[in-house]
C-alpha positions in Angstrom: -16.9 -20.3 26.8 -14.3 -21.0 24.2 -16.1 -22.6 21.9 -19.4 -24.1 21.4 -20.1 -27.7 21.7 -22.4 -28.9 18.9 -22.0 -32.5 18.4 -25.2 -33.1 16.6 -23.9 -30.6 13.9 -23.0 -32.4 10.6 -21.1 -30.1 9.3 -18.1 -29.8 10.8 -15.1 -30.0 9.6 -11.7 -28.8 10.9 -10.2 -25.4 9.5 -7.7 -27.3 6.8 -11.0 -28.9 5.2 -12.5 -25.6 5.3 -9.7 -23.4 3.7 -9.9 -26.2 0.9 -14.0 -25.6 0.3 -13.4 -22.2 0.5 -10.7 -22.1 -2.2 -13.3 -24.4 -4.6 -15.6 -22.1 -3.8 -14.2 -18.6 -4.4 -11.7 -20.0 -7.3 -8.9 -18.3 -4.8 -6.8 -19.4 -2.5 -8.0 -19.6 0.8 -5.5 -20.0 3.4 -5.9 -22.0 6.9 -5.1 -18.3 8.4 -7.9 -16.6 6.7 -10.2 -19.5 8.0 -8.9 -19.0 11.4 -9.3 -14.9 10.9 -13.2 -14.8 10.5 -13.1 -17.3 13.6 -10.9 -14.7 15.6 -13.2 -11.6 14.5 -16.3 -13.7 15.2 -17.9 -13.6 11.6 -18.0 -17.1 12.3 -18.6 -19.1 15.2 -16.2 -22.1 16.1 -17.2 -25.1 17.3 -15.5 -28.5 19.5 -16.0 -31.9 17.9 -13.8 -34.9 18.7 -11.8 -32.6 20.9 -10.7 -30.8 18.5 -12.0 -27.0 16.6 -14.6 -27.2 14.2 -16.3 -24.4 12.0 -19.8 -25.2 10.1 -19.8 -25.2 6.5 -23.5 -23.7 6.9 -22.0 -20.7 8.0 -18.8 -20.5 5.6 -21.2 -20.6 3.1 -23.5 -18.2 4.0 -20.5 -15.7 4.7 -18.9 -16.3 1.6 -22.3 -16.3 -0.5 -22.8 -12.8 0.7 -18.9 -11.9 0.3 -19.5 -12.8 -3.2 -22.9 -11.6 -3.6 -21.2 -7.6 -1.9 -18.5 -8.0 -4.0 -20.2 -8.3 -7.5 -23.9 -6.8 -7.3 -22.7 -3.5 -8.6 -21.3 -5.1 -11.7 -24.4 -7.4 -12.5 -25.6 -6.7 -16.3 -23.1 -4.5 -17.0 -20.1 -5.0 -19.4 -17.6 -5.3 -16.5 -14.7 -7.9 -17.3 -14.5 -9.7 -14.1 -11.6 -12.0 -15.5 -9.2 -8.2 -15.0 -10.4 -8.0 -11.3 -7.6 -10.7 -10.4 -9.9 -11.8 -7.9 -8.6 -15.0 -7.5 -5.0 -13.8 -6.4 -4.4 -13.7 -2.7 -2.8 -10.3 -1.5 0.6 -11.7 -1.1 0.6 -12.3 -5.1 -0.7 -8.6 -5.4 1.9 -7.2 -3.6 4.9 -9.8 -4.3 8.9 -9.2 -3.6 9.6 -5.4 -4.2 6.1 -4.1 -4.3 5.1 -4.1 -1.0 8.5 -2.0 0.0 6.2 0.6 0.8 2.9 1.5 1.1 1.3 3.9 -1.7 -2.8 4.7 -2.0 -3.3 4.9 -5.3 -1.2 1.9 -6.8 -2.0 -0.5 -9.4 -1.9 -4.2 -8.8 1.5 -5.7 -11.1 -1.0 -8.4 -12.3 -3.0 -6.0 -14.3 -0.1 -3.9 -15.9 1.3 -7.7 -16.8 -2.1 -8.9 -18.8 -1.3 -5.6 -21.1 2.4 -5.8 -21.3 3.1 -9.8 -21.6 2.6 -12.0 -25.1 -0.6 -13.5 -24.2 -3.7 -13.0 -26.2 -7.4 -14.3 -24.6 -11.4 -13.8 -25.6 -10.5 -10.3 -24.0 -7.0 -9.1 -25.5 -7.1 -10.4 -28.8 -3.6 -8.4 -30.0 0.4 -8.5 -28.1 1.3 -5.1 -27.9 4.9 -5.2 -26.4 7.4 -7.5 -26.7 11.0 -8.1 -24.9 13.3 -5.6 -25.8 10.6 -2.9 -26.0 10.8 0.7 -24.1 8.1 1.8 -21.8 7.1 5.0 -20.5 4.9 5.6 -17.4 4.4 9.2 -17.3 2.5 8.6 -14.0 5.0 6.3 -12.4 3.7 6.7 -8.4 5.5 3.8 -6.8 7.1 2.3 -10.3 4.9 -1.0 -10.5 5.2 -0.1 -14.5 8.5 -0.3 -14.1 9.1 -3.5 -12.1 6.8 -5.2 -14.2 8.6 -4.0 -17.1 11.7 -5.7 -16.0 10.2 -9.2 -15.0 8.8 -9.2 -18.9 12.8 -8.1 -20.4 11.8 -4.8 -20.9 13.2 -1.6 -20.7 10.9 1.6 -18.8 11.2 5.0 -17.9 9.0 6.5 -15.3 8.5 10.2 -14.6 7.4 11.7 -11.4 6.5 15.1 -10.1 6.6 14.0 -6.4 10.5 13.6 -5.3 9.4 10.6 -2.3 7.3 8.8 -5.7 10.6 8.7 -7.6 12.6 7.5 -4.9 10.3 4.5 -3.8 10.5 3.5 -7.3 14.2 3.7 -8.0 14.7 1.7 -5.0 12.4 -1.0 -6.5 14.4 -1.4 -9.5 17.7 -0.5 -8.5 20.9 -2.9 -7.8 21.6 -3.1 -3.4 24.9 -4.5 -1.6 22.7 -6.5 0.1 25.7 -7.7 2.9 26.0 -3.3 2.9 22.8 -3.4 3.6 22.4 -5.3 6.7 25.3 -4.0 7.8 24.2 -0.6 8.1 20.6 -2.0 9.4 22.6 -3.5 12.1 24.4 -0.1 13.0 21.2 1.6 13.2 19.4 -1.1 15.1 22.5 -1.0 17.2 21.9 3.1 18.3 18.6 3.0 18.3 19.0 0.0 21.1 22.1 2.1 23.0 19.0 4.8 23.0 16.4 2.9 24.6 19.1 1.7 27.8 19.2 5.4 27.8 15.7 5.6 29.0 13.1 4.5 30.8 10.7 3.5 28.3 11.2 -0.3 28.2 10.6 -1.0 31.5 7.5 2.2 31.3 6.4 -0.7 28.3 7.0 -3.5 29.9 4.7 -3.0 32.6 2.2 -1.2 30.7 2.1 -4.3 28.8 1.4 -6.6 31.6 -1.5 -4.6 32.8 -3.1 -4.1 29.0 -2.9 -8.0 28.9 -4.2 -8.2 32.8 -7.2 -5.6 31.7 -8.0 -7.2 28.4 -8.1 -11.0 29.2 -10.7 -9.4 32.3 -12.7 -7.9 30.0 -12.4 -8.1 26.5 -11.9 -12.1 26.4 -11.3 -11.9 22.6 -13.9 -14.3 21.2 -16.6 -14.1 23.5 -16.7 -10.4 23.5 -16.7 -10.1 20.0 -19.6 -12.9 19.8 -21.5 -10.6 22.5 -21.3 -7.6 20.0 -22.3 -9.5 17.1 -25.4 -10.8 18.6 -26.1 -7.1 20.4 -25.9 -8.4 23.6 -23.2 -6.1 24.3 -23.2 -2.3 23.5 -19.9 -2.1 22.0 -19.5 2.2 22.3 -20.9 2.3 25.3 -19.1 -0.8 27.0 -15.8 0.5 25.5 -15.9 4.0 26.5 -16.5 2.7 30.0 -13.8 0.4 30.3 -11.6 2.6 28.1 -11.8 5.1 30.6 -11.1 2.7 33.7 -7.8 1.7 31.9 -6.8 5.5 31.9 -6.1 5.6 35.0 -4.0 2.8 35.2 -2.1 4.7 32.1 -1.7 8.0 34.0 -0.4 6.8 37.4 2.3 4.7 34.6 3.4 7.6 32.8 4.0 9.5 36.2 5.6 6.7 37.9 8.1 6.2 34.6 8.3 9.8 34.3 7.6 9.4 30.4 6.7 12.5 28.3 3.7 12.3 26.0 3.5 16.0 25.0 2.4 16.6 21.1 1.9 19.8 19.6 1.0 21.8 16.2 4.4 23.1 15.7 5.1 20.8 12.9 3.4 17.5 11.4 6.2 15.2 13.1 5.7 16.7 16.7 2.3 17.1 16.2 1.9 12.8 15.0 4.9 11.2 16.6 5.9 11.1 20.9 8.6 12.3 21.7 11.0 9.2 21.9 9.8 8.1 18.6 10.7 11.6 17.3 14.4 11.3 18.7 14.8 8.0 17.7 13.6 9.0 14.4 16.4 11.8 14.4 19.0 9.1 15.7 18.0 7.3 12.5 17.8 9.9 9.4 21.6 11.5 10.8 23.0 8.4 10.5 21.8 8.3 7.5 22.7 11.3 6.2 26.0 11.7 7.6 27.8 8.2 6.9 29.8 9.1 4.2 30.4 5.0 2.8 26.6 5.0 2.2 26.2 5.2 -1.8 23.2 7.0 -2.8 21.3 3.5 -3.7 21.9 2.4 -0.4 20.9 5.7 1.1 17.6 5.8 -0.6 16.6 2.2 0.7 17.5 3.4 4.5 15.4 6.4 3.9 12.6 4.2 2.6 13.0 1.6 5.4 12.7 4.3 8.0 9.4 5.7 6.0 8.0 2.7 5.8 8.8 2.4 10.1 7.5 5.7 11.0 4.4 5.1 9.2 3.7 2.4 11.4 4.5 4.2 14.2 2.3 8.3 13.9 0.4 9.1 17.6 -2.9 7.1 15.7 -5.0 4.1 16.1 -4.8 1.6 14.2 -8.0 2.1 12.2 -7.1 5.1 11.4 -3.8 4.4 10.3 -4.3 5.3 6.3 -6.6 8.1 7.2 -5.0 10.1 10.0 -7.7 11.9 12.1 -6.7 13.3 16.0 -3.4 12.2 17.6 -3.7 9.7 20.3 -0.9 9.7 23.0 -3.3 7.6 25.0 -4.5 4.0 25.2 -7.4 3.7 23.6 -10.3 1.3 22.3 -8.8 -0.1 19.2 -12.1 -0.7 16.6 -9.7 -3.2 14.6 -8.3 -5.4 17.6 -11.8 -5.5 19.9 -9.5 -4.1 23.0 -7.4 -1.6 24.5 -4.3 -0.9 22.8 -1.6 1.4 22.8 1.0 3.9 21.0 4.1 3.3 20.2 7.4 4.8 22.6 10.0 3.4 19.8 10.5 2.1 16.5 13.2 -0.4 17.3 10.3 -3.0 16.9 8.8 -1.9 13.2 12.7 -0.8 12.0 13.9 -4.6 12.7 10.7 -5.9 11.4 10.8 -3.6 7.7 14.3 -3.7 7.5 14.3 -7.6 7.6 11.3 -7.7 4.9 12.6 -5.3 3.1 16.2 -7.6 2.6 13.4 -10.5 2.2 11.8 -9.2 -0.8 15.0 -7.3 -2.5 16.2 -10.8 -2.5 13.1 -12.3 -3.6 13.3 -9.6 -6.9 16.8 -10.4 -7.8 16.1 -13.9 -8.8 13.8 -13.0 -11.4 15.2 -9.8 -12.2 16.2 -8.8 -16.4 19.6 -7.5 -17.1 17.3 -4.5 -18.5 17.0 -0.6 -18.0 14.2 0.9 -15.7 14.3 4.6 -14.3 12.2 7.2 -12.7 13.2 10.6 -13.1 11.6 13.3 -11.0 10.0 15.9 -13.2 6.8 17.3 -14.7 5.3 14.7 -17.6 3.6 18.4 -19.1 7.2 19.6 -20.0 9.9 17.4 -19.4 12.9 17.3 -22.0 13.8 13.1 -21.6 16.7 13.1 -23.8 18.1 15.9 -21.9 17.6 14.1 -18.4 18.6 10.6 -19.6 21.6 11.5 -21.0 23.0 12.7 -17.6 20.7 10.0 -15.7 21.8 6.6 -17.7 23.4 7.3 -21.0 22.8 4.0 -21.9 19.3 4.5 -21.5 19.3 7.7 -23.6 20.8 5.6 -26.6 18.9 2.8 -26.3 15.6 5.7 -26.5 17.2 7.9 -29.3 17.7 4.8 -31.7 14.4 2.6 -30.6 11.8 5.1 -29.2 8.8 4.2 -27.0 6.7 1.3 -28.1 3.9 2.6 -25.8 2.4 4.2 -22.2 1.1 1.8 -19.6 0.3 4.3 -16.6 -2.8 5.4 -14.2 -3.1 8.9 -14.1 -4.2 10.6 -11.0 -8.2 10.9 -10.6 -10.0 14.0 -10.0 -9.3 15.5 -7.0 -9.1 12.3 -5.1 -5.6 11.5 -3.6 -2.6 14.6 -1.9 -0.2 12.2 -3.6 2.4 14.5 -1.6 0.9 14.8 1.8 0.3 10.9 2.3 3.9 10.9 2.7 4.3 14.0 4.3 6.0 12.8 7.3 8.9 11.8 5.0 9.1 14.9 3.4 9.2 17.1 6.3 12.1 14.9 8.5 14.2 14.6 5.1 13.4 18.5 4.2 12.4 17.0 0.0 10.9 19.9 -1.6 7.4 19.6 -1.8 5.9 20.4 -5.5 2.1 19.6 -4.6 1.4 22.7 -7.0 2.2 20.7 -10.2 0.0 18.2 -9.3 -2.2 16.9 -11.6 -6.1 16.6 -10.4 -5.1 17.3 -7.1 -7.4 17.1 -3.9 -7.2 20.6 -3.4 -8.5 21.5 -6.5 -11.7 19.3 -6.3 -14.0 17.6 -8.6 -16.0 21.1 -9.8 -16.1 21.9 -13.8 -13.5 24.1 -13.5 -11.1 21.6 -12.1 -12.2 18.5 -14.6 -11.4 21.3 -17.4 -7.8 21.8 -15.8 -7.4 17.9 -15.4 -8.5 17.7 -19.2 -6.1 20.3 -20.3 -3.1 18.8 -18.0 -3.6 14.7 -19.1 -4.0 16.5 -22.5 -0.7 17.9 -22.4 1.4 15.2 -20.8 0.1 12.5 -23.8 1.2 15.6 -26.7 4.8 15.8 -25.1 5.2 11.8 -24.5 4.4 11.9 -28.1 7.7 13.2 -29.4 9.5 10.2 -27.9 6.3 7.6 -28.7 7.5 5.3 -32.5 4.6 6.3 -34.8 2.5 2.4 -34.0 2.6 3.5 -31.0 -0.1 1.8 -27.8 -1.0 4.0 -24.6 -2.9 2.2 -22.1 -4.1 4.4 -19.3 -5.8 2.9 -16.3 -8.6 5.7 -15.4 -11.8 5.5 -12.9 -13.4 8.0 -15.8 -16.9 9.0 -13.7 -16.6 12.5 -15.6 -16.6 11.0 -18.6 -13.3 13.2 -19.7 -10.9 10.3 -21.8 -12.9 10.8 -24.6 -12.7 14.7 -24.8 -8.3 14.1 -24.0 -8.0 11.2 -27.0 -9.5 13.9 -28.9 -7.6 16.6 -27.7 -4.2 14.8 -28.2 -5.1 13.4 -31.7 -5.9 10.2 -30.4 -8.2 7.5 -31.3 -10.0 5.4 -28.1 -9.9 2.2 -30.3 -10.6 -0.1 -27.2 -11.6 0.1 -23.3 -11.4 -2.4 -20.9 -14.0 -1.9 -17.7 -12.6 -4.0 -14.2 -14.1 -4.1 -11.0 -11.4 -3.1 -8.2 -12.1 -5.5 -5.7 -8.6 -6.6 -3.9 -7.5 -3.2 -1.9 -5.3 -2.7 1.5 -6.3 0.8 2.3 -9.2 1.3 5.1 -11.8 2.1 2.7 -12.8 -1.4 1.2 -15.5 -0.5 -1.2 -15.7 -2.2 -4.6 -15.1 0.7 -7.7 -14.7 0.0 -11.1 -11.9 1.6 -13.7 -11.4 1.5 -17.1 -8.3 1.0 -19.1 -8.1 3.1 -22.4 -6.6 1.8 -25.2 -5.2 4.9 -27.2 -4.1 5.1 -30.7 -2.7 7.9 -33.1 -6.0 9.3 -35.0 
């Protein structure tokens, strides 16, 4: 069955006219590929009238109505501002040109550091804070949204960083790339990576593994009338997998043999304990080209090391649910949760290299049209104790004169939470194959301290001192703006600490979010003032 025939249904209407509802309905856009989506993943049924694919608006409504209804009950009578949750933006707004260059948990969406930093004023932000021209600090810089943002609006910004991989995703955001050097080197490493694989026997090992996956699957995971069966319980879905997820394994095996292809992982190290074999050589291929191509300027370099993160990622011994949450290597096929069939793990990169490297180009490209002839660095260092003048003036002394005559207008950052996020280990594989000292240590609220009083106290005391050094470089009207999810109640007790005022708050629903966990939250932003 392919689709069901229901020609007394008045509802109907093709997937264009049902994007279009959709988008009145939601007050977002709603794409013809996020109608066809909840088709494909059976949360709704689809439906042949005229001789051609129908969906009911019955059922888009009542999927949407509870959407809406899952999104927003835990905001109802409470004084959230739903117009911050930026709801309405698809997530190729949220992550537009150089911010998706990488993944990073923990990142603000541009939109909301924008509302705060931009001349507008509304029922909600009654004041403009910043203007063009202005300096910003981000003492918390993560993945430098601050600091693009900053640019887009003609400003200047300075972002500081304790983690080495944080500062380098951010510089490459902001800084100025060859971008005809830049595929050419792409090319050269696409080029030995390629010469690698004829080397082996893994594309034609893939190749045929691929033929029997799709073989297996079309058998017995027909795509939407599987997932149909498990939405209406007719099929068990763990026990039916397991079952045929086992069958498939022997298929697998007898492969493997035949190809002679090594699969061996261990717990030496986190790269041969995540990544098979051939990705790890290929990965080595990659980061000594890198490293040892002496016409690579260190701008260039850093976008080659971030391309390569951003492919081996994609490419760990994992499923792909578990792909932001990394739980037991899989060097096997395997029921995939996400895809409703047997997939596979990756042999190469070649695939994800080509695929980043030519989005990455896409959205550097993208940035430059609307980029500011303005300043914006990260520097790697600890916001508790770092000396800016003294860094700047070897960094960008430009910068550093620009800061010594005009000082800071203000902070616009998110702080680490509470023992929530290893902002170093979610990037450990980078760190290990480039050797970047770790400084997990000097982390802030880290996840290894926890969420106990004693750890609030030291994530008091650390916020605390970070806001008392920014001050010396702060002008004396001075706005901080610090994006917090403040369950502890502890902002109050740092304003106080620093000699700060809380003059205004701002409470959003977090509602648009690409890691696994999907859960609505809410977070405050903290308007601080001198006391």
């Amino acid at each position: 069955m392919l689709a069901s025939n229901v020609d007394q249904n008045d509802d109907l209407v093709s997937i264009t006219e049902a994007s279009a509802w959709a988008s009145n309905f939601l007050k977002k856009k709603v794409t013809n590929s996020n109608i066809s989506y909840l088709i494909q993943y059976a949360l709704i049924k689809k439906y042949v009238k005229d001789n051609s694919l129908k969906v009911s608006l019955c059922e888009l409504r009542q999927y949407y109505s509870k959407y809406k209804n899952e999104q927003f009950k835990a905001w109802n009578n409470t004084d959230i501002n739903q117009t911050l949750s930026f709801s309405n933006l698809k997530e190729s707004e949220t992550t537009k040109h150089v911010h998706r260059l990488h993944p990073y948990k923990g990142k603000f969406i541009p939109q909301l550091v924008e509302y705060f930093l931009d001349s507008h004023i509304d029922n909600f932000k009654n004041s403009v804070y910043f203007k063009k021209g202005d300096i910003i600090l981000d003492p918390f810089c993560g993945s430098g949204t601050t600091l693009v943002q900053a640019n887009e609006l003609g400003m200047h910004a300075i972002g500081i960083e304790i983690s080495i991989f944080n500062t380098l995703i951010s510089n490459c955001k902001i800084s100025d790339i060859d971008i005809n050097e830049l595929k050419r080197k792409i090319e050269k490493i696409s080029e030995l990576l390629y010469i690698h694989l004829t080397k082996t026997r893994i594309q034609y090992f893939e190749n045929e593994l691929l033929d029997e996956l799709n073989k297996f699957n079309h058998q017995f995971f027909s795509s939407y009338d599987y997932k149909i069966s498990i939405k209406n319980k007719i099929i068990n879905e763990e026990i039916y997998s397991k079952e045929k997820e086992s069958l498939f394994l022997d298929v697998y095996y007898k492969l493997i043999k035949k190809y002679k292809i090594n699969i061996n992982c261990d717990n030496s190290s986190f790269i041969n304990k995540w990544f098979l074999p051939n990705i790890r050589d290929e990965l080595y291929i990659t980061r000594d080209y890198i490293e040892s191509d002496k016409d690579i300027n260190q701008n260039l370099k850093n976008i080659l090391i971030l391309i390569l993160s951003r492919t081996m990622r994609s490419c760990r011994a994992t499923t792909h649910s578990d792909l932001a949450t990394l739980l037991n290597p899989v060097t096997t096929t395997y029921y995939c949760t996400k895809h409703y069939k047997i997939c596979k793990p990756l042999f190469s990169i070649l695939k994800w290299w080509n695929t980043y490297s030519k989005d990455t180009t896409k959205r550097i490209l993208e940035f430059n049209q609307i980029k500011t002839q303005t300043y914006q660095i990260c520097l790697t260092g600890d916001s508790r104790n770092i000396d800016l003048y003294k860094c700047l003036s070897i960094k960008n002394r430009a910068l550093y004169d620009l800061l010594k005559n005009k000082k800071f207008s203000g902070i616009f950052s998110s702080p680490p939470y509470v023992g929530l996020i290893d902002y170093h280990e979610q990037h450990a594989y980078t760190y290990e194959l480039f050797n970047f000292e770790r400084k997990d240590n000097l982390e802030i609220g880290s996840l290894d301290s926890g969420q106990n009083i004693r750890a609030r106290d030291m994530y008091v005391d650390g916020i605390t001192t970070v806001l008392l050094n920014c001050k010396r470089y702060l002008r004396e009207d001075y706005n901080i703006f610090l994006v917090a999810n403040d369950k502890y109640n502890l902002y109050p007790k740092i304003a106080e600490k620093s000699n700060m005022v809380i003059v205004n708050q701002y409470n959003r629903p977090v509602l648009n979010r690409t890691e696994k966990v999907k859960n609505a939250y809410a977070e405050t932003i903290f308007h601080l003032k001198e006391k």
